[in-house]
C-alpha positions as CSV (number, residue, x, y, z in Angstrom):
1,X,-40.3,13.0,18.3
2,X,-40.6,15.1,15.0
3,X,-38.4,18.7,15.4
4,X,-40.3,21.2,13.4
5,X,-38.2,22.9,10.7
6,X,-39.8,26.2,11.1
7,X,-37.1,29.2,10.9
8,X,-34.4,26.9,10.3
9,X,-32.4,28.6,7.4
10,X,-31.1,26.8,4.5
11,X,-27.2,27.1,5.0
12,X,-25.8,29.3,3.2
13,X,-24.0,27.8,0.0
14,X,-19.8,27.3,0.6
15,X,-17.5,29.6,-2.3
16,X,-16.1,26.8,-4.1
17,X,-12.4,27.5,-5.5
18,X,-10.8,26.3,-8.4
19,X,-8.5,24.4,-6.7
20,X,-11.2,22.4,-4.9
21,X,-13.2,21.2,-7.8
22,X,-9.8,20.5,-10.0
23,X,-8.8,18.3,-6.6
24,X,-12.6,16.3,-7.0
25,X,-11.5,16.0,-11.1
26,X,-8.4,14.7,-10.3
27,X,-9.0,11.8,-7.4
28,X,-11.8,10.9,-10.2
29,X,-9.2,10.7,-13.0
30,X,-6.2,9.1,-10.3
31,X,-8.7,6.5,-9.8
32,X,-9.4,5.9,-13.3
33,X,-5.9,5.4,-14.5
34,X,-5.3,3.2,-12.0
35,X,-7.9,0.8,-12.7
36,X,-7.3,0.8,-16.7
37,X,-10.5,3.0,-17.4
38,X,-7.7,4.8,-20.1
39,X,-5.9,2.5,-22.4
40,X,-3.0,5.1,-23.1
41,X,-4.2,8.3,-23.2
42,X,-6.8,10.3,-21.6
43,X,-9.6,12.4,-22.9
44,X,-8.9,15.6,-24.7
45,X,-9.5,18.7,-21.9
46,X,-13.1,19.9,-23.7
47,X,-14.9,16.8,-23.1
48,X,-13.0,16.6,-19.3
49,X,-14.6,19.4,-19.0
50,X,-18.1,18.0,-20.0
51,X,-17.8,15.0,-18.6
52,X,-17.1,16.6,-15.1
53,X,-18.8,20.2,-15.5
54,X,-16.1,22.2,-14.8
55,X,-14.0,24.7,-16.9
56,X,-11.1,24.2,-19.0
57,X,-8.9,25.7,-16.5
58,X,-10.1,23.7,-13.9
59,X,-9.4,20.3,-15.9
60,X,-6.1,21.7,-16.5
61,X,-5.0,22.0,-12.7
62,X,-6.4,18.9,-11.8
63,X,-4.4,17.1,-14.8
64,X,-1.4,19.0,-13.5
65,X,-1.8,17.5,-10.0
66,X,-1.6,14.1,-11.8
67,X,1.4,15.0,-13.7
68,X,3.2,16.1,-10.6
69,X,2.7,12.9,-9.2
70,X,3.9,11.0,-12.0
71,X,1.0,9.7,-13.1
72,X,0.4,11.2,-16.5
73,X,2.5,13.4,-19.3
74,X,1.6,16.0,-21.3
75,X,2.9,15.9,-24.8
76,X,2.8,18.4,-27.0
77,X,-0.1,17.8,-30.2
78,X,-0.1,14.4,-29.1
79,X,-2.1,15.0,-25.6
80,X,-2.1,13.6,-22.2
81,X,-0.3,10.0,-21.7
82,X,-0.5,7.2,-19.3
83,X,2.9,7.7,-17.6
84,X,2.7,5.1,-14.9
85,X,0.4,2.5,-13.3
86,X,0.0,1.4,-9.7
87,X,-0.5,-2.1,-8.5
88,X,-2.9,-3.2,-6.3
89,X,-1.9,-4.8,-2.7
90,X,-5.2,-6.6,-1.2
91,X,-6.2,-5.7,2.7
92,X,-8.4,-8.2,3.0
93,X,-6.4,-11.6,1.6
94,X,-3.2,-13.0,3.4
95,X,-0.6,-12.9,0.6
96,X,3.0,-12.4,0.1
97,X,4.4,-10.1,-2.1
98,X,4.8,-12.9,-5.6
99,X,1.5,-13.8,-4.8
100,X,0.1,-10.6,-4.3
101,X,1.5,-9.4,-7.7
102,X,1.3,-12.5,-9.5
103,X,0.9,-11.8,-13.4
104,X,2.4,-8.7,-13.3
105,X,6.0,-9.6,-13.4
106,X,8.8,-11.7,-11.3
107,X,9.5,-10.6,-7.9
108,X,13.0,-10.9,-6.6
109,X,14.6,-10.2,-3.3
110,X,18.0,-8.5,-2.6
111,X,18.8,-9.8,0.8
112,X,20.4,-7.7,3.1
113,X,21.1,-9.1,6.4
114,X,19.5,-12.9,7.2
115,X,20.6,-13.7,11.1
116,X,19.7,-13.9,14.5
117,X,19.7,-11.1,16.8
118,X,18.3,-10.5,20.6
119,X,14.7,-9.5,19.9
120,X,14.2,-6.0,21.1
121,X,11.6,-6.0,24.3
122,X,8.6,-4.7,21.9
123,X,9.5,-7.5,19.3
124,X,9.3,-10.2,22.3
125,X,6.4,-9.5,23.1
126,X,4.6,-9.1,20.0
127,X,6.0,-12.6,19.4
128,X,4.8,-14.0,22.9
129,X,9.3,-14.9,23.6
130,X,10.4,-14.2,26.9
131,X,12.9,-11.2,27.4
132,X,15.8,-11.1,25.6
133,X,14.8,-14.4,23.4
134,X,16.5,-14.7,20.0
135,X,15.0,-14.1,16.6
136,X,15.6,-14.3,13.4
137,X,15.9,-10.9,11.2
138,X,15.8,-10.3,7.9
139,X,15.9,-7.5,5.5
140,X,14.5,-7.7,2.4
141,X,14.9,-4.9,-1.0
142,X,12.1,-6.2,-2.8
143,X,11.7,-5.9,-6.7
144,X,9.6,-6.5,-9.6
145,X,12.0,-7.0,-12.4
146,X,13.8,-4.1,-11.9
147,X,11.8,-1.6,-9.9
148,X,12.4,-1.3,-6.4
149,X,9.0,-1.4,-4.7
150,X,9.6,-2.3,-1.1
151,X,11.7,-2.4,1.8
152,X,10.8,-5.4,4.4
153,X,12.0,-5.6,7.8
154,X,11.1,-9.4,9.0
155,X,11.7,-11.1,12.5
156,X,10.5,-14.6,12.8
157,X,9.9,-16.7,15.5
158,X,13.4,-18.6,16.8
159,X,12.4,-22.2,15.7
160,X,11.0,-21.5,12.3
161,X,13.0,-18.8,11.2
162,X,16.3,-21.1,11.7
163,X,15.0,-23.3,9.0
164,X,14.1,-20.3,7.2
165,X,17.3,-19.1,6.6
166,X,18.1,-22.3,5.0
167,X,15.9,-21.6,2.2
168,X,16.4,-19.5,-1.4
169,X,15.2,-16.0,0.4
170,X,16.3,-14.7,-3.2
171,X,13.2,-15.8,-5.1
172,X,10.2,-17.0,-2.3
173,X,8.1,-15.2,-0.2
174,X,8.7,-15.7,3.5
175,X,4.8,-16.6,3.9
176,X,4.9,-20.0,1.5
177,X,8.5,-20.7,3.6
178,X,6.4,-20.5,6.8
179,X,3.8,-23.0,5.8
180,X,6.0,-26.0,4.4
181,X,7.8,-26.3,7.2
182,X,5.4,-25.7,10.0
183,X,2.8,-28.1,7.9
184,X,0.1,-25.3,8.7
185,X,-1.1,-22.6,7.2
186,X,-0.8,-18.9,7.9
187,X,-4.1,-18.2,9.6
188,X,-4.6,-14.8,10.7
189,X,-2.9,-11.2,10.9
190,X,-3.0,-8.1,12.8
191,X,-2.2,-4.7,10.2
192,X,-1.3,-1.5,10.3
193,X,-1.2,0.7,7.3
194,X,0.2,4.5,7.7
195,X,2.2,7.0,5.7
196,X,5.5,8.2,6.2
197,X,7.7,10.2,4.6
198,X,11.5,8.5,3.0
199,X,14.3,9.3,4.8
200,X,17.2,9.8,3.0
201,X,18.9,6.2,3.0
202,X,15.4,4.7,2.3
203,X,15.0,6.9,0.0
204,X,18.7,6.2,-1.9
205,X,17.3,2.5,-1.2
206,X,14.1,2.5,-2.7
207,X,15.2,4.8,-5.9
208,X,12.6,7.6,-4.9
209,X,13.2,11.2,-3.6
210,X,14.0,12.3,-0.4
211,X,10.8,13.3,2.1
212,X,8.7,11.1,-0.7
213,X,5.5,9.4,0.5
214,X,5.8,5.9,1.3
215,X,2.8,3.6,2.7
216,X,4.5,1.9,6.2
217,X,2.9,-1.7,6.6
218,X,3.2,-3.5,10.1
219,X,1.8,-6.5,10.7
220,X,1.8,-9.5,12.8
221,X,1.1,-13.0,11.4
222,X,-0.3,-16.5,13.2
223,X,-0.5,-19.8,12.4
224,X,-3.3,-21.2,11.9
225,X,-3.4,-22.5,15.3
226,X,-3.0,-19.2,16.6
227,X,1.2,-18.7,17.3
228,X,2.5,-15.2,16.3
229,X,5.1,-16.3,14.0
230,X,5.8,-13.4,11.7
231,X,6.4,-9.5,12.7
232,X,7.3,-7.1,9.7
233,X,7.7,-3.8,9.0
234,X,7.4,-3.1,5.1
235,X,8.1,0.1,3.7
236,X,5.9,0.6,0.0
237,X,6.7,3.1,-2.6
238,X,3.5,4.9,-2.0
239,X,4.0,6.3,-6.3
240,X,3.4,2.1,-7.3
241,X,1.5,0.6,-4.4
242,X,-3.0,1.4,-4.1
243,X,-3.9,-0.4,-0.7
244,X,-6.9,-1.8,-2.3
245,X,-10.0,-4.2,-0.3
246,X,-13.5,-5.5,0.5
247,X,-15.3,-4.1,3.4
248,X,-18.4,-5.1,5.0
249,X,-20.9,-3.2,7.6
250,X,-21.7,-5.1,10.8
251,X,-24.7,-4.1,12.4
252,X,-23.7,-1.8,15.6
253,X,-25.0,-3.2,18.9
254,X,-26.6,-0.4,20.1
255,X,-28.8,-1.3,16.9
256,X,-29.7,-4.6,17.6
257,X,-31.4,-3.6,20.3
């Protein structure tokens, strides 16, 4: 059933401010640094301009948003610099940190507590152990070479987290400990990806500022035969760390038929 568009007025157009269209410059821009489109430095601010049709002023705020998150500097009759990089954590591979950053640099671990504990309830059960069941906790500062770039909360399964703690938790991911000695591989994970904001001691811990955004990672991982093995909470410095991934439409049911 066709609805006729007679006397149905065109909506009227929305005031655009500055500040909107220097925002559209700059997630353009964010997105470009990240992924290398600018070897050092960036454009000079007339062909920003061009390039995105806005005005010099408007290039300006939007290269100030990127300066305020650490992303580029402005130097004086040299012009705007690269300041920092993020790297890229895949949502849709099951890696551990060293393999997830592989060829940018060594990862190392600063071990915090390794031990067993009584599993709290939630922990239990996310783990399929019966009330009150031990586990094995570990905490985790997480480097690469000498930036701090995570803070991982880890408790593991009784059985295989004993052996676990046997290992060089220094210098190997938890994930490639799990498979040699279970003989299986990881096989699937539950996630959750949110943002918080640093309290103070994480933030003292993770070298960034107070109230800073961090990306809070929970996730649950299986064997490959399906046992929940692996519950962590990581905490990512949100200034070094895209979320990056693969998606895929499935066809809604309601389609199909």
């Amino acid at each position: 059933m066709q609805v006729s568009d007679k006397n149905v007025e065109a909506p009227a157009p929305v005031r655009r401010l500055r500040a909107d269209h220097a925002r559209r410059v700059a997630d353009i821009l964010r997105q470009q640094i990240h992924t290398g489109a600018f070897a050092d430095t960036l454009p000079g601010e007339q062909d920003l301009a061009a390039e995105h049709q806005a005005s010099r002023n408007t290039v300006r705020e939007a290269l100030a948003l990127l300066r305020d998150e650490g992303l580029i500097a402005r130097v004086p009759k040299v012009g705007t610099k690269v300041a920092s990089r993020k790297f890229d954590h895949g949502l849709d591979t099951l890696l551990g940190l060293q393999e997830t950053l592989k060829g940018h640099g060594v990862v190392r671990n600063e071990v915090r507590a390794a031990t067993h504990i009584s599993a709290p309830p939630a922990v239990a059960r996310r783990l399929a152990l019966a009330p009150g069941a031990q586990v094995v906790y570990i905490e985790r500062l997480r480097y690469l070479a000498d930036l701090p770039l995570s803070l991982d909360l880890t408790y593991l399964a009784p059985e295989v987290g004993t052996e676990v703690l046997a290992h060089d938790l220094e210098r190997t991911d938890i994930f490639v400990l799990l498979e040699e000695i279970t003989g299986q591989s990881l096989g699937s994970a539950d996630l959750a990806v949110e943002a918080v904001s640093a309290d103070p001691h994480t933030a003292s811990t993770l070298d960034t500022p107070d109230g800073a955004a961090l990306l809070m990672l929970e996730r649950l991982t299986r064997l490959d035969d399906g046992t929940p093995v692996d519950l962590e909470y990581i905490r990512l410095r949100g200034d070094r760390i895209t979320m990056r991934g693969s998606l895929s439409r499935s066809i809604p049911e309601w389609k199909v038929l």
